[in-house]
C-alpha positions in Angstrom: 0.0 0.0 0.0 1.4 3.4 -0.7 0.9 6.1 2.2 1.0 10.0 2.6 0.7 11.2 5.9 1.1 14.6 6.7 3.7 15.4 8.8 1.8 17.9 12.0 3.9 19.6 15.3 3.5 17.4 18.7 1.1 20.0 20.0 -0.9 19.2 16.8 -4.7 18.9 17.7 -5.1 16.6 14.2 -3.4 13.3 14.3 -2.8 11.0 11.8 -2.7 7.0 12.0 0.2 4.8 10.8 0.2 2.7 7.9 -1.0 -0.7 9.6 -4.1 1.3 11.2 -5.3 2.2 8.0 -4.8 -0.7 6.3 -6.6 -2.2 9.3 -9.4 -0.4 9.2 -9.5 -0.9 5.5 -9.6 -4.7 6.3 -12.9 -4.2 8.4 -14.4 -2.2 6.1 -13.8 -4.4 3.2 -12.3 -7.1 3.7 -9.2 -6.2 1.8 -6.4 -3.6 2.1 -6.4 -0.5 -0.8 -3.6 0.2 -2.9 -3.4 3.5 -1.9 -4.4 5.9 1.0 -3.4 9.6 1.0 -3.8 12.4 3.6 -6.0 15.2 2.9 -5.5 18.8 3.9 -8.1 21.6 4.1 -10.1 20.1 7.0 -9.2 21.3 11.0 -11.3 18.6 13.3 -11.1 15.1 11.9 -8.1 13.5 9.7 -8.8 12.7 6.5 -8.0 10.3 3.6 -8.1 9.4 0.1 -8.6 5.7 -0.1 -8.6 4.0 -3.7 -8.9 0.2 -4.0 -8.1 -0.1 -7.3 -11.5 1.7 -8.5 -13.4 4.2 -7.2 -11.8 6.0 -4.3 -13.2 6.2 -1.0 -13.1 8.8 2.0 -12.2 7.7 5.5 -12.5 10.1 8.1 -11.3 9.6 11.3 -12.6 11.2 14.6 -10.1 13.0 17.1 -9.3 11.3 20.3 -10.2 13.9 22.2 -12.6 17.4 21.6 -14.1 19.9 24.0 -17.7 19.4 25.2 -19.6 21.4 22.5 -17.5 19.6 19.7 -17.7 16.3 21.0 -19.1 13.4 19.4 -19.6 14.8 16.2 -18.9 11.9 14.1 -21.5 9.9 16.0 -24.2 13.2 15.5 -23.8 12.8 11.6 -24.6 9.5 11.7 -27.5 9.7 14.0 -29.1 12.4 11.9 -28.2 11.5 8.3 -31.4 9.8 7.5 -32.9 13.2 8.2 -31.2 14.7 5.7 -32.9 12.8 2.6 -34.5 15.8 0.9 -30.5 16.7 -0.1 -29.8 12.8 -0.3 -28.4 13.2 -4.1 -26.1 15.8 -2.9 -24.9 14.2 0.0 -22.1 11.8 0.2 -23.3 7.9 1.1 -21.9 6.6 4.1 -20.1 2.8 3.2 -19.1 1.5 6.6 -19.0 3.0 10.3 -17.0 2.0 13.5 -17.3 3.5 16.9 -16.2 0.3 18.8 -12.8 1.9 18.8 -11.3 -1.7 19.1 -8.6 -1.3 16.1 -8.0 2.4 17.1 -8.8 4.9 20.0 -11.2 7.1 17.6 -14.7 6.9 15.8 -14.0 6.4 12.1 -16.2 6.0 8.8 -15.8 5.4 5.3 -18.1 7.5 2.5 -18.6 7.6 -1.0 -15.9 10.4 -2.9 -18.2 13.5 -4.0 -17.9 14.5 -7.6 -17.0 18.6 -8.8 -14.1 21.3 -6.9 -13.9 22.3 -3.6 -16.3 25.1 -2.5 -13.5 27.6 -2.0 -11.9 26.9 -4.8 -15.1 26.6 -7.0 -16.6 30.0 -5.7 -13.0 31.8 -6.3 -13.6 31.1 -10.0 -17.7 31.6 -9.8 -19.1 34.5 -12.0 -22.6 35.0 -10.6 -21.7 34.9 -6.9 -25.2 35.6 -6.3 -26.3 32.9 -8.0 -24.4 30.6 -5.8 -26.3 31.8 -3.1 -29.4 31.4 -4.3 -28.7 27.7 -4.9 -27.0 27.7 -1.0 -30.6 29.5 0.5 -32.6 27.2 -1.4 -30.6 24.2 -0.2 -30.8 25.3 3.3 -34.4 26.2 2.8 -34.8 22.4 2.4 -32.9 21.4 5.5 -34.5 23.3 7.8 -38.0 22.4 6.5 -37.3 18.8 8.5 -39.4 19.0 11.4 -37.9 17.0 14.7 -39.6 16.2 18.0 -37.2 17.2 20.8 -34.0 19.7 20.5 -30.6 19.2 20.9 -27.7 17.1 19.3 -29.4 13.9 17.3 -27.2 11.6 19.1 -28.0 13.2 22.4 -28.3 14.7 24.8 -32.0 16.0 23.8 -34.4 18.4 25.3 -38.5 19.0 25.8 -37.5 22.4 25.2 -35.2 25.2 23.6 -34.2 26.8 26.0 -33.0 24.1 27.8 -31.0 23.3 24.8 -29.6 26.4 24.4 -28.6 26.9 28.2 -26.9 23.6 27.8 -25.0 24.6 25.1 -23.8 27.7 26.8 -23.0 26.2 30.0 -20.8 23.4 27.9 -19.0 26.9 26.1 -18.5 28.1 29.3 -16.7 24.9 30.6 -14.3 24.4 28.0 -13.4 28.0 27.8 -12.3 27.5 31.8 -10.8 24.0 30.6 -9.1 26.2 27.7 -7.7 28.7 30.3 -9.2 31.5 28.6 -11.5 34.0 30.1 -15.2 33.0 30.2 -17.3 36.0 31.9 -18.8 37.5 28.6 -20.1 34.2 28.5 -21.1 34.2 31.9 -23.2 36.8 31.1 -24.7 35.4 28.1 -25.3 32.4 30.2 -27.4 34.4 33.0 -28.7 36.2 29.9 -30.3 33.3 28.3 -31.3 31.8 31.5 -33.5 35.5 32.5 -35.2 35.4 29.2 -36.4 31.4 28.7 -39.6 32.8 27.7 -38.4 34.3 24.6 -36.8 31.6 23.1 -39.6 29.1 24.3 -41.3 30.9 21.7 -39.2 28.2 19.0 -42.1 25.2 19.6 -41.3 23.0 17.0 -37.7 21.4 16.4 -36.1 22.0 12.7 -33.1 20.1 11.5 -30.0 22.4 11.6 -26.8 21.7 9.3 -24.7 23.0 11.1 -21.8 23.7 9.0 -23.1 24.8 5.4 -21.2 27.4 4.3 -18.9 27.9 1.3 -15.9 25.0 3.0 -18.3 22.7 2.9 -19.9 22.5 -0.5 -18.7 20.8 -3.6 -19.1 23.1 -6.7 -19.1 21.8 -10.7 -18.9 25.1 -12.5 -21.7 27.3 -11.5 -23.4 24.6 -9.3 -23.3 23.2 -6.4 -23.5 19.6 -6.4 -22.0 18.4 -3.0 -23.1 19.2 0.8 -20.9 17.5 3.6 -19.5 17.6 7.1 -23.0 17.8 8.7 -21.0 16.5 11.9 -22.6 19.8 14.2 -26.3 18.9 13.3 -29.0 19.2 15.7 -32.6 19.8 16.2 -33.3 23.8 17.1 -34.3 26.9 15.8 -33.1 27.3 11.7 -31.9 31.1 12.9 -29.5 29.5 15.0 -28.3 27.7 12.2 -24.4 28.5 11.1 -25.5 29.5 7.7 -27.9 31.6 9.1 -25.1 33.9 10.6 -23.0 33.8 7.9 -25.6 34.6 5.4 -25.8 38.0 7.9 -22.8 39.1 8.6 -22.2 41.5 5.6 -25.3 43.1 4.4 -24.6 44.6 0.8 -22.5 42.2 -0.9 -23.7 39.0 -3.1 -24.8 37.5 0.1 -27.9 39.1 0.0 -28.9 37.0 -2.4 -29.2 33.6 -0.3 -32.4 35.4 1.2 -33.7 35.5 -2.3 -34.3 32.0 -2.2 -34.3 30.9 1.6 -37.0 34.0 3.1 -36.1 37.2 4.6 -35.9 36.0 8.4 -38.4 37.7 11.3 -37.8 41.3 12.4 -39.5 41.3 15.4 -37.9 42.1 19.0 -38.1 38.8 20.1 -36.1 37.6 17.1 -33.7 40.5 17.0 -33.2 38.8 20.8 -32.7 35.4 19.8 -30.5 36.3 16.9 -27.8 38.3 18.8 -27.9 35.4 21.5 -27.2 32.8 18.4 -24.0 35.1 17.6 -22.6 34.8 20.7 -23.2 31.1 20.8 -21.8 30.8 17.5 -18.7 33.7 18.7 -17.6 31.6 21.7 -17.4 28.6 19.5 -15.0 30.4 17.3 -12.9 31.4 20.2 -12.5 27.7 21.0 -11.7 26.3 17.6 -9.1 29.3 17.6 -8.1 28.1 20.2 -8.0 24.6 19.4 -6.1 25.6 16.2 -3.5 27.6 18.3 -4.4 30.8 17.0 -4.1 32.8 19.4 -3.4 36.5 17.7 -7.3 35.9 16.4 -8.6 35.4 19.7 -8.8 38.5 21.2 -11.1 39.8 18.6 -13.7 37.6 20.1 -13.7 39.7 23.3 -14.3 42.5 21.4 -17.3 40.7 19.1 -18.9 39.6 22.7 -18.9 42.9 24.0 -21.0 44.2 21.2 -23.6 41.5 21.3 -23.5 41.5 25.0 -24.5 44.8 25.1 -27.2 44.1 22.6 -29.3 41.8 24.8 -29.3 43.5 28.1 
């Protein structure tokens, strides 16, 4: 078998397995080592490879060993909610064989199907009707979030009766690992005691909607002008489709081509209660970021986060 690692720093958050780990794994899978298995870059949680048996190649991803509370068990959450996603199913890569026994290695892994056209940065660099692509991304979304659940929270658990409850959870677990982080946590304190003050407002969100988690540009395949792969729906769950990652990004700079993913998807609420909700969502979403910077060892980028918080903290008081 010929193998390309990529060669990381001991502090390294990604790690990669040897040789004879993927060729085992390969052997569980199916029943017969590849010719080939290659190390993908471009990704920042799990490690990646190319697999190729001699036909059509394969992805293997491999879980971390270890991830803070709100990343954790992400692998197993894209599993538990892919049948959820069959309204994108033809987009969507197929999943061939999954192990969380951890008995050959230490880490959840899976094998999927190879999805066909460019990357999504790569694709949209060379796009010339940007807003076209996000009409095709609101409309895509759109469809996601028109999957109604019956309890909120991660699909692999824990879930909840209600959002709020979900939402506090997912503070308090950001407020954890930015103490287990050693970084400073009281803007999200706040946002904690916040959230807690005003339950009624986001008890408002009755019925559960299926949440990507991840759909942004990164995480899209692109064959000229369209987009014909959606993957990584590892941070899933069951909430309120504002809260949703592609929700944020869609609004964080009014004025440019973005504007044109509301074309397709629905101008979202205006109302107080939703203004509310929506700056909460940000600094959900803000105090993830300053983990994963974290995480990444980025540490000039982090301080920027303080100064995000602060603005949105203000904002719901």
């Amino acid at each position: 078998m010929r193998f390309e690692s990529i060669t990381r720093g001991d502090g390294a958050f990604q790690r990669s397995l040897t040789a004879e780990q993927v060729a085992a794994v390969c052997r569980r899978g199916f029943g017969r080592e590849p010719v080939s298995a290659v190390e993908l870059a471009g990704g920042s949680f799990n490690t990646t490879y190319r697999v190729d048996f001699g036909s059509e190649p394969v992805i293997l991803r491999v879980a971390p060993q270890w991830s803070y509370r709100i990343e954790r068990d992400f692998m197993r959450h894209e599993h538990a909610s892919l049948p959820f996603f069959a309204p994108i199913a033809g987009l969507m890569p197929r999943t061939l064989f999954v192990d969380f026994t951890h008995d050959l290695v230490p880490r959840d892994y899976t094998f999927q199907t190879m999805l066909g056209g460019v990357s999504g940065p790569d694709g949209f660099r060379a796009l010339t009707d940007k807003p076209g692509f996000f009409r095709q991304l609101g409309e895509i979304v759109r469809t996601v979030h028109g999957v109604r659940g019956t309890r909120f929270g991660r699909p692999a658990g824990p879930t909840f009766a209600t959002w709020s409850e979900a939402v506090l959870s997912i503070v308090d677990d950001t407020v954890a690992d930015l103490r287990d982080a050693g970084l400073d946590a009281s803007d999200m304190l706040e946002v904690a005691a916040l959230a807690a003050k005003n339950t009624a407002v986001l008890d408002e969100i009755t019925e559960p909607r299926l949440l990507h988690g991840d759909l942004w540009v990164p995480n899209v395949r692109l064959d000229g002008e369209r987009i014909v792969g959606v993957f990584d729906h590892d941070r899933a769950s069951w909430g309120d489709p504002a809260a949703d990652w592609s929700i944020y990004e869609a609004g964080r700079r009014p004025g440019t081509d973005r504007d044109a993913f509301w074309d397709t998807y629905g101008r979202p609420s205006d109302s107080p209660a939703a203004a509310w909700r929506s700056a909460l969502y940000r600094a959900v979403h803000t105090g993830a970021v300053r983990i994963e910077r974290h995480r990444l060892g980025l540490a000039d980028t982090i301080p920027a986060s303080y100064e995000e918080m602060a603005k949105i903290v203000a904002e719901l008081r």
